[in-house]
Backbone bond lengths (Angstrom), bond angles and torsions (degrees), N, CA, C in turn:
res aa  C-N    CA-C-N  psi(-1)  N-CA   C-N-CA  omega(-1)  CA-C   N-CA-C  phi
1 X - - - 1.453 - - 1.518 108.41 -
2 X 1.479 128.79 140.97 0.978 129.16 -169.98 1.822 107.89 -129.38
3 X 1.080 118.99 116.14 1.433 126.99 -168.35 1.352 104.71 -85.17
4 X 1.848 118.65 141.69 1.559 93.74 -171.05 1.839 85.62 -137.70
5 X 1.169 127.01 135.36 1.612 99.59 -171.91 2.123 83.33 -129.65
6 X 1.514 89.66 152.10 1.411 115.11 -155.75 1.490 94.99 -113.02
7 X 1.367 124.10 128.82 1.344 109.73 -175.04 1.980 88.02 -119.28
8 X 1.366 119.65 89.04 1.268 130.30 155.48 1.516 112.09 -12.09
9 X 1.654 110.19 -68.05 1.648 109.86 -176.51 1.035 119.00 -100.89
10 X 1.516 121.77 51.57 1.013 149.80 157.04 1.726 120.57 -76.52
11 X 1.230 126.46 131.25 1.441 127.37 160.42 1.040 128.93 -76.52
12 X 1.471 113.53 106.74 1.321 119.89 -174.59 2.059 111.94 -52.79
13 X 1.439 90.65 147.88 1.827 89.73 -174.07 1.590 112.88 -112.42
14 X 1.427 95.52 10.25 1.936 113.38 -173.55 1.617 105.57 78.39
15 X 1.503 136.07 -11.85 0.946 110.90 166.99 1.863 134.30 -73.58
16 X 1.426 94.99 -1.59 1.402 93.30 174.22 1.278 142.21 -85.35
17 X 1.108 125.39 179.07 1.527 119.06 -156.89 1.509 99.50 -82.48
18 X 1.600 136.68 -169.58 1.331 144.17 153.25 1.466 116.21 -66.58
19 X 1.283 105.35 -41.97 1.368 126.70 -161.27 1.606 91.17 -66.39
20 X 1.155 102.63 -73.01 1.726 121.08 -154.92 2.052 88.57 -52.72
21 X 1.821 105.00 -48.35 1.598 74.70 -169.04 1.588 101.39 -74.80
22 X 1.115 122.45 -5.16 2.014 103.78 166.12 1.265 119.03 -69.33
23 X 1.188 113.41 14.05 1.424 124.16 -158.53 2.205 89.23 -119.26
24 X 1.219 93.64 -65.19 1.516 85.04 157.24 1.055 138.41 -24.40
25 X 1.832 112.53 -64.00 0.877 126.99 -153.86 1.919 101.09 -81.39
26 X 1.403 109.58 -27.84 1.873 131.89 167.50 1.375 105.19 -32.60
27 X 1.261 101.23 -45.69 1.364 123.88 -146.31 1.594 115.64 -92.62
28 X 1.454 109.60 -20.80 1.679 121.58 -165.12 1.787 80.60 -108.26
29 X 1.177 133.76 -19.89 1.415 143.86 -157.68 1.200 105.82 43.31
30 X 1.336 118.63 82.47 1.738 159.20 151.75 1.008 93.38 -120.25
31 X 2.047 99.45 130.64 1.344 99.78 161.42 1.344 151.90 -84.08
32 X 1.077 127.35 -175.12 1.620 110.81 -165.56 1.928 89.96 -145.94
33 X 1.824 96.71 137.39 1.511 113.99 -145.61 1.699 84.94 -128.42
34 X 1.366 100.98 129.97 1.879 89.07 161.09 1.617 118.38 99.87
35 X 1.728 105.80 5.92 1.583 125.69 -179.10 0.719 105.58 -122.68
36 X 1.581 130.42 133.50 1.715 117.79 152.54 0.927 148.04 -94.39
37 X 1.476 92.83 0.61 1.354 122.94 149.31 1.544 142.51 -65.03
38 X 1.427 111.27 -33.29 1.449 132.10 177.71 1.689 98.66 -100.58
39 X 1.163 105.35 -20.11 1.668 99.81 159.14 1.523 132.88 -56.01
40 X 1.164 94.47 -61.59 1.348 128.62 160.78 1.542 102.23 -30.86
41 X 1.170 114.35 -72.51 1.585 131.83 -147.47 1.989 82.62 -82.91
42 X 1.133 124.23 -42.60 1.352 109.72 -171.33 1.714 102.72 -71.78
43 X 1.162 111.24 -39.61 2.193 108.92 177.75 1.400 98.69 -55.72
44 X 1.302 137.91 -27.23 1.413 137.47 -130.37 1.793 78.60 -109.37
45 X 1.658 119.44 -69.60 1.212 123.10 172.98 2.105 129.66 -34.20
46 X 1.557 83.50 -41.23 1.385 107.21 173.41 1.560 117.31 -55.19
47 X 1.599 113.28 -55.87 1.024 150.07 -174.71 2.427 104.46 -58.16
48 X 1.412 72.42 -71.96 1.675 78.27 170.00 1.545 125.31 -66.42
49 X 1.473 118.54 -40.04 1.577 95.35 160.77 1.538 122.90 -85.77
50 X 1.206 125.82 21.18 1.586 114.62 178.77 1.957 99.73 -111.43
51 X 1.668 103.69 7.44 1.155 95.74 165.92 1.632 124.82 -114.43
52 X 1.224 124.67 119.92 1.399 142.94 -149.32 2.225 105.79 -81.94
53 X 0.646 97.72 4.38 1.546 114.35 149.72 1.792 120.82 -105.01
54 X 0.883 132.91 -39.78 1.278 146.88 -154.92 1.603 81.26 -91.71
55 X 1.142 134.37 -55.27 1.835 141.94 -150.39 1.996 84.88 -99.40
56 X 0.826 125.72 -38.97 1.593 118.49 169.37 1.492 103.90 -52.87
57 X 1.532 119.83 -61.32 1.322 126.92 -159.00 1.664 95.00 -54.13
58 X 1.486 117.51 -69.13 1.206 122.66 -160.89 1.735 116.85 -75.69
59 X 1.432 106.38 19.32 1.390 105.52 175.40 1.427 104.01 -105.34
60 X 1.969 118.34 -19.62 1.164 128.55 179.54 1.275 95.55 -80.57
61 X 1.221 138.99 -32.31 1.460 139.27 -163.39 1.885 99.81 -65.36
62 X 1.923 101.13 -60.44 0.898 118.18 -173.98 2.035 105.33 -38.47
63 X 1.333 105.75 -70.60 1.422 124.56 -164.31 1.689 115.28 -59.24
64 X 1.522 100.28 -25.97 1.607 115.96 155.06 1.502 117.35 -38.03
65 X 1.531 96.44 -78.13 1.158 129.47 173.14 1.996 106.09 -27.93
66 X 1.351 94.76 -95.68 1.621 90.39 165.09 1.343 128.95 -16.05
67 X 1.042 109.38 -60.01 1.566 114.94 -161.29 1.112 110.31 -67.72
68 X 1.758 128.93 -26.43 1.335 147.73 -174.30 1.657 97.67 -81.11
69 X 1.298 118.09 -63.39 1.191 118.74 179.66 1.932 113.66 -50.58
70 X 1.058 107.39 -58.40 1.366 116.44 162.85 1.721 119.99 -29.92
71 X 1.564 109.64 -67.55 1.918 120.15 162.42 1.508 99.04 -37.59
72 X 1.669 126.02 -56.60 1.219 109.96 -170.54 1.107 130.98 -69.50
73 X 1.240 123.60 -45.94 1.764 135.21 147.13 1.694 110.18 -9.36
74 X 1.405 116.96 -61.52 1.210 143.86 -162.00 1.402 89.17 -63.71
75 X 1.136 110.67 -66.62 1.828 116.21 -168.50 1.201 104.27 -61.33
76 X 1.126 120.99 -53.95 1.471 108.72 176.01 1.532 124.62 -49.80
77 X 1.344 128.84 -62.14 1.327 136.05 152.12 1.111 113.51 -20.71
78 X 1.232 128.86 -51.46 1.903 114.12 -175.97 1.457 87.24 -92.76
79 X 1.328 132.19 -39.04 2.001 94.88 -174.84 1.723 114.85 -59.37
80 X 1.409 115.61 -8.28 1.479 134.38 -174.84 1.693 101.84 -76.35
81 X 1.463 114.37 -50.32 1.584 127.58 -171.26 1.679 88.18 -72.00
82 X 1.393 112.34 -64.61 1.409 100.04 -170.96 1.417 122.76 -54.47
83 X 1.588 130.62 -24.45 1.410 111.11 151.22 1.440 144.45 -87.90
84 X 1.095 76.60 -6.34 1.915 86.22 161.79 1.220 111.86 -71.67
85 X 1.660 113.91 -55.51 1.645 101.69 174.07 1.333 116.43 -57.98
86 X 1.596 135.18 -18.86 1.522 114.91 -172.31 1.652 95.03 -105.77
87 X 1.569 128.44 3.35 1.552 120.80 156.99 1.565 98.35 -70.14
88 X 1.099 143.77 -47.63 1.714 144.04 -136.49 1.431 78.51 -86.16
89 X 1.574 121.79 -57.93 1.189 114.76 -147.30 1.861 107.10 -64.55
90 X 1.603 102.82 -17.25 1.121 101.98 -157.28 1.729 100.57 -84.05
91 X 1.310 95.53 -29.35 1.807 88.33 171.36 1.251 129.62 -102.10
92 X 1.621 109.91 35.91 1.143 123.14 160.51 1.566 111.22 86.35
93 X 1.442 130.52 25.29 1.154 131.05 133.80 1.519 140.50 -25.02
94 X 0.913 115.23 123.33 1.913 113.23 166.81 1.315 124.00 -75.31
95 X 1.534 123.84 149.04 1.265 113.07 171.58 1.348 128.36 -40.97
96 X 1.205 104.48 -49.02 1.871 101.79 -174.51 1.449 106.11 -78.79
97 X 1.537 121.45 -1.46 2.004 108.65 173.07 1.268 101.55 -89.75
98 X 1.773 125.06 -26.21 1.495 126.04 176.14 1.595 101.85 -65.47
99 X 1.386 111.84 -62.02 1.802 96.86 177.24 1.057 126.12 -40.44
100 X 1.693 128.70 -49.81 1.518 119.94 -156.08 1.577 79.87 -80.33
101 X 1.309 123.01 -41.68 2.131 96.65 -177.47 1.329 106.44 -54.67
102 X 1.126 133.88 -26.85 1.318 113.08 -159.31 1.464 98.58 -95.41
103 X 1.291 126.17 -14.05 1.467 134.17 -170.62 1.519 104.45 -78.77
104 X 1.947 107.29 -39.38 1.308 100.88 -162.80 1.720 92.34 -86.67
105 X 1.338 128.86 -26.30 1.285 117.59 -175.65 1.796 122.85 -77.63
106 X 1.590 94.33 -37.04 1.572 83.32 -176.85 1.426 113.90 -126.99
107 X 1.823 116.67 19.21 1.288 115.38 162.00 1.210 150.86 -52.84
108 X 1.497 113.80 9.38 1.229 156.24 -135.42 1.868 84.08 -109.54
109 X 1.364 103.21 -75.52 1.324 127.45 -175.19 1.058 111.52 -101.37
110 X 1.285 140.27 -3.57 1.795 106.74 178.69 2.090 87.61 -136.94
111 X 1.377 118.32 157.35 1.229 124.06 -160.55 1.757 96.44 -86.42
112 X 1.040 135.14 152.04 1.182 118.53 145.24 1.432 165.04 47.25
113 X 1.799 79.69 -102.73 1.413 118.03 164.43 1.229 131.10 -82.66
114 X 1.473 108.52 -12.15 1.630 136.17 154.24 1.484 120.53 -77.51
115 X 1.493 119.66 -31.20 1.064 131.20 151.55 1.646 126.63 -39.32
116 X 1.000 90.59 -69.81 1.780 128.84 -176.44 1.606 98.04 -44.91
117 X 1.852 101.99 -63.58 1.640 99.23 174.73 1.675 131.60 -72.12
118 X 1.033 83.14 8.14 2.139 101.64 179.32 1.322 83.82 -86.31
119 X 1.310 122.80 -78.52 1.744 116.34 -176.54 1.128 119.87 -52.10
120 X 1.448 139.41 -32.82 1.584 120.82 143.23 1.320 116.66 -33.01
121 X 1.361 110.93 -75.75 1.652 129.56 -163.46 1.768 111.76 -30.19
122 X 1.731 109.76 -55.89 1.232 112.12 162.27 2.139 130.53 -61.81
């Protein structure tokens, strides 16, 4: 398998092909005139968002997506709180200097009382 990654807002340097910048241009959704290939692919594009099942599916896909990325964010952030509280604890911190760090760092996102049980947890 060969991975090929396309950087859209990228400045072209003239070494590229026609194709690839119609492929750009696919991609910024500008159209592209003079392919019959990117023709193709633009009726085909046309075709799939003006149908209201197809744009349902991929908005659930979309919001999937998020929400997963989001859980991970989350997890990460408290495995982050949970070592901070067992660094503080380790250099001899008090409970209430581990809270306000953890209050001023991740109060943002976690409540409190979620706080509070991170410094249990460790």
């Amino acid at each position: 398998m060969t991975k090929i990654i396309i950087n859209s807002n990228g400045v072209p340097d003239g070494t590229e092909t026609e194709t690839l910048l119609n492929l750009v241009k696919l991609m910024k959704d500008l159209p592209v005139h003079g392919d019959k290939l990117f023709d193709r692919a633009q009726k085909r594009i046309k075709s799939m968002n003006a149908d209201p099942e197809w744009r349902d599916m991929i908005m659930d896909f979309e919001t999937r997506m998020l929400e997963r990325e989001q859980v991970g964010e989350k997890k990460g952030l408290k495995t982050g709180a949970l070592t901070l509280v067992a660094s503080l604890k380790d250099v001899g911190c008090t409970s209430p200097q581990i809270l306000q760090q953890l209050k001023q760092k991740y109060g943002n996102v976690f409540s409190d009382k979620q706080l509070e049980e991170f410094l249990k947890q460790s």
